[in-house]
C-alpha positions as CSV (number, residue, x, y, z in Angstrom):
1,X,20.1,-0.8,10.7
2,X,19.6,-0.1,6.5
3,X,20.2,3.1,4.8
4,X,17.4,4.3,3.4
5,X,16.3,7.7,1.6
6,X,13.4,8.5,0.8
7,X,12.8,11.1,-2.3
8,X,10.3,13.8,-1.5
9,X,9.7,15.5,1.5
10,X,5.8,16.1,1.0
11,X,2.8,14.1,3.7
12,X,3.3,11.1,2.3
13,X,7.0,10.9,2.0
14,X,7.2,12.1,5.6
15,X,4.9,9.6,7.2
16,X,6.8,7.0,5.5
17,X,9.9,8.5,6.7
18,X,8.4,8.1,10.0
19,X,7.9,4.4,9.7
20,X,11.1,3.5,9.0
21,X,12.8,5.5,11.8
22,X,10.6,3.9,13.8
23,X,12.0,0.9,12.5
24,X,15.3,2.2,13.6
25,X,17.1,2.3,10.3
26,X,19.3,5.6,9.0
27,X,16.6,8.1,7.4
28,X,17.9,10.6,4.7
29,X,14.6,12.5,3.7
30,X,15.6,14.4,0.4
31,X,13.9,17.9,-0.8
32,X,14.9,19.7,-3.6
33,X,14.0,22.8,-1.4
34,X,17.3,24.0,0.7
35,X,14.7,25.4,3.2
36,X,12.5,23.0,4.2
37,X,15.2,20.9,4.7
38,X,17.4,23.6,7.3
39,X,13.9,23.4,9.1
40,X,13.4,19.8,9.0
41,X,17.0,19.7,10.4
42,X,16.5,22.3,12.7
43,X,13.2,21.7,14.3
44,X,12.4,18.0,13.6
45,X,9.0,19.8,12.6
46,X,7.6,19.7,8.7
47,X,4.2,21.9,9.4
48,X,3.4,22.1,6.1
49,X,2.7,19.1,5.6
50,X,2.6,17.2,8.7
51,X,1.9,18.8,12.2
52,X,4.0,15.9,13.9
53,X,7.3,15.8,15.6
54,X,9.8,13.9,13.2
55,X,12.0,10.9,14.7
56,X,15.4,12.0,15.5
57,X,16.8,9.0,13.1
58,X,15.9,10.9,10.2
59,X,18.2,13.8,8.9
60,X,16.8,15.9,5.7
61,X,19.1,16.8,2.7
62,X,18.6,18.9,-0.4
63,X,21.8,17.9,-2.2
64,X,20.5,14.2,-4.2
65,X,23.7,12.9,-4.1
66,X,24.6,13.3,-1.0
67,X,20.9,11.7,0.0
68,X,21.6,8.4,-1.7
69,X,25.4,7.9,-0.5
70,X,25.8,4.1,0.6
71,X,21.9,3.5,0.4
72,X,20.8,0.2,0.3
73,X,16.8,1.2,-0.8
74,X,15.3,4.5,-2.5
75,X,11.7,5.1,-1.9
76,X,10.6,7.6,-4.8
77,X,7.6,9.5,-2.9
78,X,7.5,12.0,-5.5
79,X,4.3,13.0,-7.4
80,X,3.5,11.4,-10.2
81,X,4.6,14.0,-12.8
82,X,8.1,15.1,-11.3
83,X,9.4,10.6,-11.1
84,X,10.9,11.6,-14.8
85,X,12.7,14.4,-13.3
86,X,14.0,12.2,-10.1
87,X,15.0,9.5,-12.3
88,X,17.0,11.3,-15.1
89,X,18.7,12.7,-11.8
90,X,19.4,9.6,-10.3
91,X,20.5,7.7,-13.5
92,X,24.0,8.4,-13.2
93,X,24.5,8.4,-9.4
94,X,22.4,5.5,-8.4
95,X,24.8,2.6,-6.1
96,X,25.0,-0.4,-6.5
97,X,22.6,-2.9,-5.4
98,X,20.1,-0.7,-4.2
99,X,16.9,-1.6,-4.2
100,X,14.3,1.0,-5.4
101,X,10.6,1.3,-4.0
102,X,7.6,3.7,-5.3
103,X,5.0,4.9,-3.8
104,X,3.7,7.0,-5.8
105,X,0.2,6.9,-7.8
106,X,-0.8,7.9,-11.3
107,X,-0.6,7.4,-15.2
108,X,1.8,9.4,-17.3
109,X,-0.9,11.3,-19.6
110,X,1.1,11.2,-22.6
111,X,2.6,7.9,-22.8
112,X,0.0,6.1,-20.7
113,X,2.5,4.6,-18.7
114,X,2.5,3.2,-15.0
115,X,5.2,4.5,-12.4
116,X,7.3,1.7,-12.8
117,X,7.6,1.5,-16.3
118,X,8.4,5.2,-16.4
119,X,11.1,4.2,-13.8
120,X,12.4,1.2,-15.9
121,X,12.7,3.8,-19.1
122,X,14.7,6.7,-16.9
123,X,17.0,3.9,-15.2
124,X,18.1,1.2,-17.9
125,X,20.7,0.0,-16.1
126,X,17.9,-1.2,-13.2
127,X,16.2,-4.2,-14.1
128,X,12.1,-3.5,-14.2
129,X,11.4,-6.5,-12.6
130,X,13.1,-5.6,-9.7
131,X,11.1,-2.4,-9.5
132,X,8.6,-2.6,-5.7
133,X,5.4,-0.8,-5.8
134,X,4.5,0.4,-2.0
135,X,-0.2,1.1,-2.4
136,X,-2.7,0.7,-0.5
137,X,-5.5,2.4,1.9
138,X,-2.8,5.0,4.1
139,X,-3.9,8.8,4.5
140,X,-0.2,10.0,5.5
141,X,-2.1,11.8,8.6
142,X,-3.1,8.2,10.5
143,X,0.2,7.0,9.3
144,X,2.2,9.7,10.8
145,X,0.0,9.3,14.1
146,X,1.2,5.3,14.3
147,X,-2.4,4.3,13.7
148,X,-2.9,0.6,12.2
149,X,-2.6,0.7,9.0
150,X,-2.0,-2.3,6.4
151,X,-0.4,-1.7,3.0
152,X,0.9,-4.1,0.1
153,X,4.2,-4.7,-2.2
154,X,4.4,-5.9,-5.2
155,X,7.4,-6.7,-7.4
156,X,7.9,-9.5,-9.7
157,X,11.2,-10.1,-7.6
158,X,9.6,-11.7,-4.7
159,X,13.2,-11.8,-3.1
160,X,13.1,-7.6,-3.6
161,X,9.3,-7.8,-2.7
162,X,10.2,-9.2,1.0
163,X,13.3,-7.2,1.4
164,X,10.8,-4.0,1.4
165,X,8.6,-5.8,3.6
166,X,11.3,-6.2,6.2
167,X,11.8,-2.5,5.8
168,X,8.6,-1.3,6.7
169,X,6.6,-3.7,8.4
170,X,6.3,-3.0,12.6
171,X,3.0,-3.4,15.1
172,X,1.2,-0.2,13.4
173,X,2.3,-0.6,9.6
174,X,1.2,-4.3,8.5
175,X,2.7,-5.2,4.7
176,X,2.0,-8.0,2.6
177,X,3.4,-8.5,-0.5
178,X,2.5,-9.6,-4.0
179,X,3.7,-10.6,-7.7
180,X,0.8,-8.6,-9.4
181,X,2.8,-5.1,-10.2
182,X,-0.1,-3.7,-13.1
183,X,-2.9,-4.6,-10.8
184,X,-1.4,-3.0,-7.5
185,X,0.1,-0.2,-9.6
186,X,-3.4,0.6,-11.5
187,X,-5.7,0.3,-7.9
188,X,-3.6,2.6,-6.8
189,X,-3.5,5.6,-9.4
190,X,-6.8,4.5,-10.8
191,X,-9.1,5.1,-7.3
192,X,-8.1,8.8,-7.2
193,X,-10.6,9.0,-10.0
194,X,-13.1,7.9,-8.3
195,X,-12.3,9.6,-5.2
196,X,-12.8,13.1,-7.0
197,X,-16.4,11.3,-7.9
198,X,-17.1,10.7,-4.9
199,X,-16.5,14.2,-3.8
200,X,-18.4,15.7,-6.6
201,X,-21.1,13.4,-5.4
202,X,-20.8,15.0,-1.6
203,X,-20.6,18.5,-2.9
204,X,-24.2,18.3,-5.0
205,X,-25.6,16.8,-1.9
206,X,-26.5,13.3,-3.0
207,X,-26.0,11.5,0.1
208,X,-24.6,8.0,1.0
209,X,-26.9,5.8,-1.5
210,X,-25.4,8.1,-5.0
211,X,-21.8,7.6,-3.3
212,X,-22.2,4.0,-2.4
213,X,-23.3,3.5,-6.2
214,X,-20.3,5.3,-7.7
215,X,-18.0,3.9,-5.5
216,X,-19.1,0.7,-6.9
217,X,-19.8,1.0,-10.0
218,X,-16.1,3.0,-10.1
219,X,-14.1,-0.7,-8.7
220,X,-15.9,-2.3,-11.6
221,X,-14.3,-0.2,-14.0
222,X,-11.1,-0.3,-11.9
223,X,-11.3,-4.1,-12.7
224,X,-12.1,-3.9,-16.5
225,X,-9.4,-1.6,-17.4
226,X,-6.9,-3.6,-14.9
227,X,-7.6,-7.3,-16.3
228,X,-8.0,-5.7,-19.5
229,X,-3.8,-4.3,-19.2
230,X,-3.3,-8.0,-17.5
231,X,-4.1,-7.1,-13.9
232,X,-5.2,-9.9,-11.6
233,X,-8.8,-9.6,-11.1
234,X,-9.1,-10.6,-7.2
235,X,-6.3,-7.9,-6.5
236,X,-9.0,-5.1,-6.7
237,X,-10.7,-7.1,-4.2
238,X,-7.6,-6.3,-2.0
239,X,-6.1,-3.6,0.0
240,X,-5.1,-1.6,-3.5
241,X,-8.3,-2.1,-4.9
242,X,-11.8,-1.6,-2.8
243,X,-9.2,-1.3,0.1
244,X,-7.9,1.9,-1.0
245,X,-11.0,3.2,-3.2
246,X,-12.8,3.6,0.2
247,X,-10.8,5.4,2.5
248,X,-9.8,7.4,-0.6
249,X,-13.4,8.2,-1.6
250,X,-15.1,8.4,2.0
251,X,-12.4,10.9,4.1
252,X,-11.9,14.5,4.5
253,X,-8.0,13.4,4.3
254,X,-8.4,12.6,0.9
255,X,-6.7,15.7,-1.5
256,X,-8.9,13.9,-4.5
257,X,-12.3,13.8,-2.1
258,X,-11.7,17.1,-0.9
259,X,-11.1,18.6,-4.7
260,X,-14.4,16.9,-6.3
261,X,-16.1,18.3,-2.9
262,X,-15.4,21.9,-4.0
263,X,-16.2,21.1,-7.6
264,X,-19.4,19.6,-6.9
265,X,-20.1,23.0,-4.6
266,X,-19.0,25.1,-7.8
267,X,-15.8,26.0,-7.8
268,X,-13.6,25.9,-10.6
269,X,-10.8,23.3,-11.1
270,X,-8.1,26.2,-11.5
271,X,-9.3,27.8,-8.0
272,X,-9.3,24.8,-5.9
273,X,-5.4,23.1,-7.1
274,X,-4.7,27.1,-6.6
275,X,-6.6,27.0,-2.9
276,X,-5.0,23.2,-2.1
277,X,-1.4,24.2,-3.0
278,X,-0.6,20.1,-3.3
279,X,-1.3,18.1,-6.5
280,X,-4.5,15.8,-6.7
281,X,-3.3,12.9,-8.4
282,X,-6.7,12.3,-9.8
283,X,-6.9,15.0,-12.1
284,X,-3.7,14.3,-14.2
285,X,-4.9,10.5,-13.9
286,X,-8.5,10.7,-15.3
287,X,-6.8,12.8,-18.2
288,X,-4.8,9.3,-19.0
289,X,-7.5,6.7,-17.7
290,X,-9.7,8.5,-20.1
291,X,-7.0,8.5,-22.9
292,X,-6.2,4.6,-21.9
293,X,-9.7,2.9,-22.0
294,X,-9.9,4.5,-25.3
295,X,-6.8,2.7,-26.8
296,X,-7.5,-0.9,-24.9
297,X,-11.3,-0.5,-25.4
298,X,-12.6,-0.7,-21.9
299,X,-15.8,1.3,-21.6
300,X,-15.7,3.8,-18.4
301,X,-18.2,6.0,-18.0
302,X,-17.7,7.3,-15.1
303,X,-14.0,8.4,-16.3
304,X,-15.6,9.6,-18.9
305,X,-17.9,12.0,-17.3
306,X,-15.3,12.9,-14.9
307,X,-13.4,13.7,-18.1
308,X,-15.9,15.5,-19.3
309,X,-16.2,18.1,-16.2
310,X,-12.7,18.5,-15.3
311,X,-11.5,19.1,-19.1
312,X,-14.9,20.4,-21.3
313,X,-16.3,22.1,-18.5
314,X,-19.5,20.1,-18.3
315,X,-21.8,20.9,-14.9
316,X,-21.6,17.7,-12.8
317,X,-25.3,17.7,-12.6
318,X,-25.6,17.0,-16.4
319,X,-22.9,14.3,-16.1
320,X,-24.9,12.4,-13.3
321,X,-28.0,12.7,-15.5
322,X,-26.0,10.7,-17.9
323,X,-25.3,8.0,-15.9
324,X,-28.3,7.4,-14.2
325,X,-30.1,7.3,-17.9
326,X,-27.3,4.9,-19.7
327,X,-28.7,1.8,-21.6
328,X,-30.4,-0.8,-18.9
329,X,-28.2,-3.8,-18.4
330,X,-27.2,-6.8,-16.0
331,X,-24.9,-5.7,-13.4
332,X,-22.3,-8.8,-13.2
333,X,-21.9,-8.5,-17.4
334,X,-20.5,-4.8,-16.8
335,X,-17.3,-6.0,-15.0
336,X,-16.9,-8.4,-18.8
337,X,-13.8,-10.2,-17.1
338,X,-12.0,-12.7,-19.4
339,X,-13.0,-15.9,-19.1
């Protein structure tokens, strides 16, 4: 039995909690809400996010500290925007040899930076290449429920890569591991763009050929930005590439579907995060994507016009007009991989 704790107390962070209790190791699940972790405690029950009973292994605590005493991992399920937060709290409490797992997906907008190296900057004392990235296609919901469900983690530490494997892996959470951190780490945040394309897509109307071609079209500019940064091509031919961009882009489980749904029916951006109450990683992460292809000169237009509606208020209909009348060209020279 390990001693795990897992930082954030939201879907995701609770289905994971769930496959590691099922794995019978010690389960501290850590909120920064006093409440929700007296109910977790009280009724094994998290309804707010999860409509599940919660294994009996797993005890909830709101005081960090106390969350990470005698740990030998941390998985940071936090979104995106708060790991700065998490780390600068955990920088001067963190034990010994712990290993530390994310599985969280995005871009920092302002720096343009992945989850791990935001990590590595918060934490200098914790060597980056020991850093393990936890991605792939896994709505928390199926998860929770035990059904199959294969995911992948990277690290350059292939010794700390296998050590999270061990963690995790059981007969209805397959893992398999790899060296490529940038490529696993940029499937990951990067399909939530397309995911709130997709959406939009649903929410005009368009049908299954207009989403087919954006999901498409989307995983080649997935893999020109990612080879461009140093990625590993025939990763986003994986589980964190056109793995993840499909169950991300094609279910109602999807925050980032859901959200581009809405906006393509004509809602504003403000009313549906308001309405959702839970962040849509995709928003913040088209903001950078945008920002990114611009400074490594990667052209995405699809980001672009996704830019373009969430941020200048553009109707999607124009946008789509857009990209259907772009300059003709072969498809294979759009992915422009190096040679």
């Amino acid at each position: 039995m390990n001693k795990v704790a897992v930082l954030g107390a939201g879907s995701w962070g609770n289905a994971l909690s769930i496959v590691l209790a099922d794995n019978n190791h010690d389960i501290r699940l850590w909120t920064h809400r006093k409440e929700q972790a007296e109910e977790i405690n009280e009724t094994h029950r998290n309804d707010n996010y999860l409509q599940v009973d919660l294994p009996h292994n797993l005890k909830a605590y709101y005081d960090l500290q106390e969350a990470i005493q005698d740990v030998e991992a941390i998985v940071l399920v936090v979104p995106s925007s708060a790991i700065r937060e998490v780390c600068q709290q955990l920088k001067d409490i963190l034990p010994e040899g712990v290993t530390i797992v994310h599985a969280s997906k995005g871009i920092e907008p302002h720096s343009l930076k992945r989850i791990s190296q935001i990590i590595a900057e918060e934490l200098p004392t914790y060597k980056e290449d020991d850093i393990v990235i936890l991605s792939g296609p896994s709505h928390a919901e199926e998860v929770a429920l035990r059904h199959p469900t294969t995911v992948t983690v990277a690290s350059k530490n292939e010794e700390k890569a296998n050590i999270v494997q061990n963690l995790f892996i059981n007969s209805s959470f397959r893992v398999y591991t790899s060296k490529d951190v940038i490529g696993v780490e940029l499937g990951g945040a990067l399909k939530n763009i397309i995911a709130l394309g997709a959406g939009i897509s649903d929410g005009l109307g368009f049908g299954d050929n207009a989403k087919a071609a954006l999901i498409t079209r989307g995983l080649a500019e997935i893999t020109r930005l990612g080879t461009a940064m140093g990625a590993n091509p025939l990763t986003f031919l994986g589980l964190c590439g056109v793995g993840d961009l499909i169950v991300t882009s094609t279910s109602q489980h999807s925050r980032n579907w859901r959200a581009g749904e809405a906006l393509g029916k004509g809602k504003s951006l403000e009313t549906i995060l308001d309405e959702m109450g839970m962040v849509v990683e995709g928003v913040r992460t088209t903001k950078a994507a945008h920002l990114l292809s611009k400074e490594v000169q990667v052209e995405m237009p699809i980001t672009d016009g996704l830019y373009d509606i969430l941020f200048n208020d553009k109707e999607p209909k124009v946008i789509v007009e857009q990209l259907m009348n772009r300059e003709r060209r072969e498809e294979t020279d759009s992915f422009d991989l190096p040679k």
